[in-house]
MILO-670407 format. One record per atom (N, C-alpha, C): x, y, z; residue in three letters. Coordinates in steps of 0.001 Angstrom, whole numbers, padded with zeros to 6 digits, always signed. Layout:
! MILO-670407
XYZAla ...
END
This chain:
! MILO-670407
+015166-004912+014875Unk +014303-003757+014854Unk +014657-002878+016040Unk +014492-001653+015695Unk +015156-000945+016977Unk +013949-000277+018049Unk +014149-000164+018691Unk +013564+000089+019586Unk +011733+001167+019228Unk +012817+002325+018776Unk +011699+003311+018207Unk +010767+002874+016963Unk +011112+001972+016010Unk +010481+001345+015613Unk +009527+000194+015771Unk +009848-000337+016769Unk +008840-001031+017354Unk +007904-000740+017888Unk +008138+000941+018828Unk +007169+001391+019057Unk +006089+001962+018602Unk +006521+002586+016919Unk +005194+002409+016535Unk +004784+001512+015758Unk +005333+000909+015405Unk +004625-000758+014787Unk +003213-000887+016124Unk +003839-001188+017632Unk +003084-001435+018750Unk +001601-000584+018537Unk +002506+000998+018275Unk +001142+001468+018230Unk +000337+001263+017532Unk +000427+001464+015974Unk +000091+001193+014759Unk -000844-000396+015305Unk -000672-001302+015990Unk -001726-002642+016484Unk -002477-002292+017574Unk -002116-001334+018154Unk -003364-000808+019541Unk -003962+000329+019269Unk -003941+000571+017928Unk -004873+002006+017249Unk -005768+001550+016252Unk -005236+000465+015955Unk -006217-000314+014724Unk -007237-001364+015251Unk -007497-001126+017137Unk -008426-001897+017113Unk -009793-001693+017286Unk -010751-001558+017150Unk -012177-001315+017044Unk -012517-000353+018062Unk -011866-000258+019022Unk -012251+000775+020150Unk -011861+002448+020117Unk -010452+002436+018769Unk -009383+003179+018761Unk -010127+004082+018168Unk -009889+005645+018477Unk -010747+006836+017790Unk -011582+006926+017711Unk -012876+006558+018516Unk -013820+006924+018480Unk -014721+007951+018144Unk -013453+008989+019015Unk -014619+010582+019051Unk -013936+011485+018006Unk -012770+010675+017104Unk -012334+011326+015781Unk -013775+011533+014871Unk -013414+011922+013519Unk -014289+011603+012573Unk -014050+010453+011412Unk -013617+009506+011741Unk -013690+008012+011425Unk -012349+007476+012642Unk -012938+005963+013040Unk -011836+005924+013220Unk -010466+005087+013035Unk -010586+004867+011534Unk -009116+004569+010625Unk -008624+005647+010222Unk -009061+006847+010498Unk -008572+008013+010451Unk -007445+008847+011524Unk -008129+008305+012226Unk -008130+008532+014140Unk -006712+007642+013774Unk -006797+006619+014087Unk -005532+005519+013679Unk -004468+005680+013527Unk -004771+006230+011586Unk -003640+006308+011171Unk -002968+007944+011474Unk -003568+008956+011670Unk -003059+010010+012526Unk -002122+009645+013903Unk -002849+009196+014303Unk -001701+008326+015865Unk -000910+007613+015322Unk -000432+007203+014430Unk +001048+006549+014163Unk +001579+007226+013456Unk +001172+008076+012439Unk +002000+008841+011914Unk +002709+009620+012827Unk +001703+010406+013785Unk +001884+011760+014557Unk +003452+010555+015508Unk +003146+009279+016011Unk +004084+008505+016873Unk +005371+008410+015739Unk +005333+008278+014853Unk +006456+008067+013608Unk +007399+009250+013716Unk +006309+010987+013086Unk +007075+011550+013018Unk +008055+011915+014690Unk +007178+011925+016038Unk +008196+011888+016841Unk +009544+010662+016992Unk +009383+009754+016591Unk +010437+009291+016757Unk +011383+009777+015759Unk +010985+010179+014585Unk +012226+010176+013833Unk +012593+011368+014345Unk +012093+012637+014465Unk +012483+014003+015058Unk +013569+013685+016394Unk +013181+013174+017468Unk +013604+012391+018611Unk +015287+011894+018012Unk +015345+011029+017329Unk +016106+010307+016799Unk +016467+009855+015432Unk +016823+010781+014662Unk +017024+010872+013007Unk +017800+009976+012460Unk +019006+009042+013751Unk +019620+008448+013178Unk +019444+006830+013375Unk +017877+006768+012737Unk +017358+005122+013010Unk +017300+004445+011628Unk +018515+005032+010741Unk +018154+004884+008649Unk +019272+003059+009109Unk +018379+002681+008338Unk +020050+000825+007703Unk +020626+001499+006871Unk +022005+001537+007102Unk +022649+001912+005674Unk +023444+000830+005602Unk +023645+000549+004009Unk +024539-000412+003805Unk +025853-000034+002383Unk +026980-000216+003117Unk +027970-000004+002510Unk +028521-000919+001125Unk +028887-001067+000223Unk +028866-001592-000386Unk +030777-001166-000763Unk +032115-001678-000699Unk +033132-001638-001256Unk +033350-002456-002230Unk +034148-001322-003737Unk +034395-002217-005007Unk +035499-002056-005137Unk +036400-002999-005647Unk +037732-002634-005669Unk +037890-002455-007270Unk +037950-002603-008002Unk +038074-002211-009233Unk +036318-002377-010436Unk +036027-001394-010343Unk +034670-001363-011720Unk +035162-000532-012882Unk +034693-001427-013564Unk +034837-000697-015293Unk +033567-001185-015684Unk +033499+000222-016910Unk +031848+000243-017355Unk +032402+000936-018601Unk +031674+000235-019800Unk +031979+000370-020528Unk +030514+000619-021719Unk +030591+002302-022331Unk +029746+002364-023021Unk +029866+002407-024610Unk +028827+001755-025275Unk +029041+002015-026782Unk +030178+000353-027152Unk +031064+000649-027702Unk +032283+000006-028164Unk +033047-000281-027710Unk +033614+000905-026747Unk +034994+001421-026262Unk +035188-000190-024917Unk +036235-000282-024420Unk +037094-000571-023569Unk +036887-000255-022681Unk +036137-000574-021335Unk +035739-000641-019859Unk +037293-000678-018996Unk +037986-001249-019688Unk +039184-001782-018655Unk +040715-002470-019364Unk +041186-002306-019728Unk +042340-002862-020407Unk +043562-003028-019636Unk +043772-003984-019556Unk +045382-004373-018899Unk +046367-005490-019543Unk +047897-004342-019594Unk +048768-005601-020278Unk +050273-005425-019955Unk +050325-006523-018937Unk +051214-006665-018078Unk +052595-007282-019511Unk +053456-006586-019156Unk +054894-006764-020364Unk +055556-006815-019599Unk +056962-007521-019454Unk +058259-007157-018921Unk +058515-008495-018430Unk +060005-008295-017518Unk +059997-009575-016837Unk +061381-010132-018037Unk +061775-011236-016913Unk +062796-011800-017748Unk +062589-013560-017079Unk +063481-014300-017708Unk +063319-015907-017100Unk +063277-015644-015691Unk +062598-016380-015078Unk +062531-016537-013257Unk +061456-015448-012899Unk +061362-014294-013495Unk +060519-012993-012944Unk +059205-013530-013250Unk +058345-012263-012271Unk +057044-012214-012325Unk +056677-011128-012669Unk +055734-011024-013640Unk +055403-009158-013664Unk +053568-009503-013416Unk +053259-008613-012710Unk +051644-008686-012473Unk +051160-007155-013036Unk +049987-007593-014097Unk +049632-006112-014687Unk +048253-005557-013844Unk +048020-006196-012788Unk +046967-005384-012209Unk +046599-005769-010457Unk +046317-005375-009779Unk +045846-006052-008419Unk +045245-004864-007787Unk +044320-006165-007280Unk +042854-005148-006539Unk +042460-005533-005548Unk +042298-005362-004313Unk +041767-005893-003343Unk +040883-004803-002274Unk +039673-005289-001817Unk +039044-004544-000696Unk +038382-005207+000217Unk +038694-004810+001208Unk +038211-005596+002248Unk +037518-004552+003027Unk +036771-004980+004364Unk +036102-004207+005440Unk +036685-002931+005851Unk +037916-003548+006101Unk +038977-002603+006646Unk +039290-001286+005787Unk +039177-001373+004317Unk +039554-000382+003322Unk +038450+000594+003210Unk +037350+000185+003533Unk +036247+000804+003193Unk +035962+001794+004523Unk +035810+003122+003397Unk +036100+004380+004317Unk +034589+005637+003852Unk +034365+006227+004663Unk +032566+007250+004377Unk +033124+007944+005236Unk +032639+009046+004565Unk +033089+010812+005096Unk +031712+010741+006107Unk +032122+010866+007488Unk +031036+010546+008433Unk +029746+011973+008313Unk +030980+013087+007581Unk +030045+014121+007784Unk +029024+013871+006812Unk +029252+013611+005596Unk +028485+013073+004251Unk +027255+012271+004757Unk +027139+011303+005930Unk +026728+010240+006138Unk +025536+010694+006644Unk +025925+011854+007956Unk +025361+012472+008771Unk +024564+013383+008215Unk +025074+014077+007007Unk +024370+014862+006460Unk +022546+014040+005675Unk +023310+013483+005437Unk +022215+012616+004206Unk +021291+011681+005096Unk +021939+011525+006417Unk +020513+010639+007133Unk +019931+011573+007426Unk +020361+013176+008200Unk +019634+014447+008506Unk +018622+014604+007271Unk +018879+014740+006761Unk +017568+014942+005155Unk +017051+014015+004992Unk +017781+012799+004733Unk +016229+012067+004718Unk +015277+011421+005652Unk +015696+011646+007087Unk +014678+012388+008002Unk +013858+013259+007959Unk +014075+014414+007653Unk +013608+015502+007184Unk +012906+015051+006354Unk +013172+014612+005302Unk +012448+014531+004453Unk +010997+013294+004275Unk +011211+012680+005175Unk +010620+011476+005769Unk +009110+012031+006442Unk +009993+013217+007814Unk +009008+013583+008288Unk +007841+014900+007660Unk +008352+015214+006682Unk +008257+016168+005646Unk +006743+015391+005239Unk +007363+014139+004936Unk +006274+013254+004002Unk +005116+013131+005029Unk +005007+012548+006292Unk +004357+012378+006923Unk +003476+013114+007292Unk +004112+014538+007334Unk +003395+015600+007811Unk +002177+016075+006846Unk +003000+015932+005433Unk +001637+016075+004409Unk +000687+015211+003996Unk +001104+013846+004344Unk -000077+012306+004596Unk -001293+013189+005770Unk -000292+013236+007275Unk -001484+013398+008198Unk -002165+014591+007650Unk -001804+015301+006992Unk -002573+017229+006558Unk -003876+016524+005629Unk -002992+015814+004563Unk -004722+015358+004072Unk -005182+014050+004359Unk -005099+013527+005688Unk -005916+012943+006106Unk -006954+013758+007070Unk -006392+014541+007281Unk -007013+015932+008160Unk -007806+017018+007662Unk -008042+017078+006366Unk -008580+017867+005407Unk -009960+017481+005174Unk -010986+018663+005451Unk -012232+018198+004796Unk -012728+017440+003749Unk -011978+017637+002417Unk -012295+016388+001818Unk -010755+015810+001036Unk -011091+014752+001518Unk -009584+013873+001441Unk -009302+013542+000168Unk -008080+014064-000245Unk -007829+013267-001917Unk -006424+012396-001724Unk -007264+010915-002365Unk -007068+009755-001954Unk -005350+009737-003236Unk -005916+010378-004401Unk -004954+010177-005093Unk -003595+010240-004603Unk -003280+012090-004105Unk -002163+012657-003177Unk -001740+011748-002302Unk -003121+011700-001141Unk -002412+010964-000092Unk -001451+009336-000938Unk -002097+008600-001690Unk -001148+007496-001963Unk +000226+007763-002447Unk +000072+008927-003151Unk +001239+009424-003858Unk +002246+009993-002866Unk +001958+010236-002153Unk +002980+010786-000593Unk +003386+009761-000042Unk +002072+008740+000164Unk +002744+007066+000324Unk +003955+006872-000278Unk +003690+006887-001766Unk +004841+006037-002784Unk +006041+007119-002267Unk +006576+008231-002199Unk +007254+009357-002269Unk +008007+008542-000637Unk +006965+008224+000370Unk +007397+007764+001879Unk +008071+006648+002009Unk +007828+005836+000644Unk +008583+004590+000555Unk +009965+004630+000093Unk +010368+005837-000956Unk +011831+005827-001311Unk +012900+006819-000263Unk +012309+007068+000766Unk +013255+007479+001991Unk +013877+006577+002608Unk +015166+006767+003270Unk +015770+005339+003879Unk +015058+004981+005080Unk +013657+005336+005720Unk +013144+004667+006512Unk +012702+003068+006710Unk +013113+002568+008021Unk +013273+000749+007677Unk +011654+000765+006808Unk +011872-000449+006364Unk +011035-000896+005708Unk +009499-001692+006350Unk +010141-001662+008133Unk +008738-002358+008802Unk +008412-000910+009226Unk +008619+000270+009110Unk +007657+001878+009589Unk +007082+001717+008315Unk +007602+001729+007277Unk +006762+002067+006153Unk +005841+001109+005441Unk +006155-000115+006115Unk +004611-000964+005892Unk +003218-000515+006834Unk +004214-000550+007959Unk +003217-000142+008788Unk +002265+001401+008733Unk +003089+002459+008114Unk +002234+003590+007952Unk +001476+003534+006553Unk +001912+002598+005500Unk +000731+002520+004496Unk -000117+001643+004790Unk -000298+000867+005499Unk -000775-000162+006231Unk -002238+000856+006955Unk -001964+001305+007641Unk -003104+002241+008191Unk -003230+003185+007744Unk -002557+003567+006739Unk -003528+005189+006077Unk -004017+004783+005092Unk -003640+003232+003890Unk -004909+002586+003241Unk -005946+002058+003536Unk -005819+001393+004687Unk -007040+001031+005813Unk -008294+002594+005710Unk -007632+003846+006397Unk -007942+004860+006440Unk -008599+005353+005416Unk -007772+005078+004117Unk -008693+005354+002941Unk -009756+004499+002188Unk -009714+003246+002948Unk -010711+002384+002409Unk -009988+001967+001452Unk -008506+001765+000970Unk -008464+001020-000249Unk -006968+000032+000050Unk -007181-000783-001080Unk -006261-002178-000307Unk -004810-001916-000270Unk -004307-002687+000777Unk -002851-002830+000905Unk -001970-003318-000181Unk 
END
């Protein structure tokens, strides 16, 4: 876990305790505003806190309907010879990402992360709160590449917040 993530996990447990927000107007409200508001600075701070994981294939065929995914037919060759009709190999080393591509796409879905957050804390901040939205910004906060212990942790306290279960 990296650093900035821990920190608001940390917070996210010293905002959720009975003393936390008092002079808000609830305070699982109070709460979950302070970790979001701690979330979106870290990711702003530091956009490049996404896991990515690479995945190299050396040969895929996909094959739709009927047709032939992949066909190979090695001919030739005489007594003593070898003929090989196909070879594939990938290793660590082969596997190559356009850094700008990489860079680009963690920039957005940062953005887009903190995008989410920003409209969680707006209607948690709203005179009267609709519970539907806010979950639905939840679900929307979960398919960003943010690790997966921020985003327990921020539905974690803004369902608390809404009174309804984890």
């Amino acid at each position: 876990m990296r650093v900035s993530q821990l920190a608001v996990a940390l917070t996210a447990i010293l905002v959720m305790s009975p003393s936390a927000g008092a002079n808000a107007r609830t305070p699982d409200i109070a709460s979950a505003i302070t970790v979001i508001n701690s979330a979106i600075q870290s990711l702003q701070q530091k956009p490049n806190q996404f896991y990515l994981q690479v995945n190299c294939v050396g040969v895929e065929a996909i094959s739709n309907g009927s047709g032939t995914g992949l066909s190979v037919t090695a001919t030739g060759g005489g007594p003593g010879s070898r003929t090989t009709g196909l070879v594939v190999t990938a290793g660590g080393g082969q596997c190559t990402a356009d850094q700008n591509a990489v860079n680009n796409a963690v920039d957005q879905q940062s953005e887009k992360a903190v995008q989410i957050l920003e409209q969680i804390k707006s209607g948690l901040q709203a005179p009267k709160i609709d519970k539907p939205t806010i979950t639905s910004e939840l679900k929307d906060f979960t398919t960003t590449y943010v690790a997966p212990v921020l985003q327990s942790v921020i539905s974690a306290v803004v369902l608390k917040a809404l009174h309804l279960p984890a």
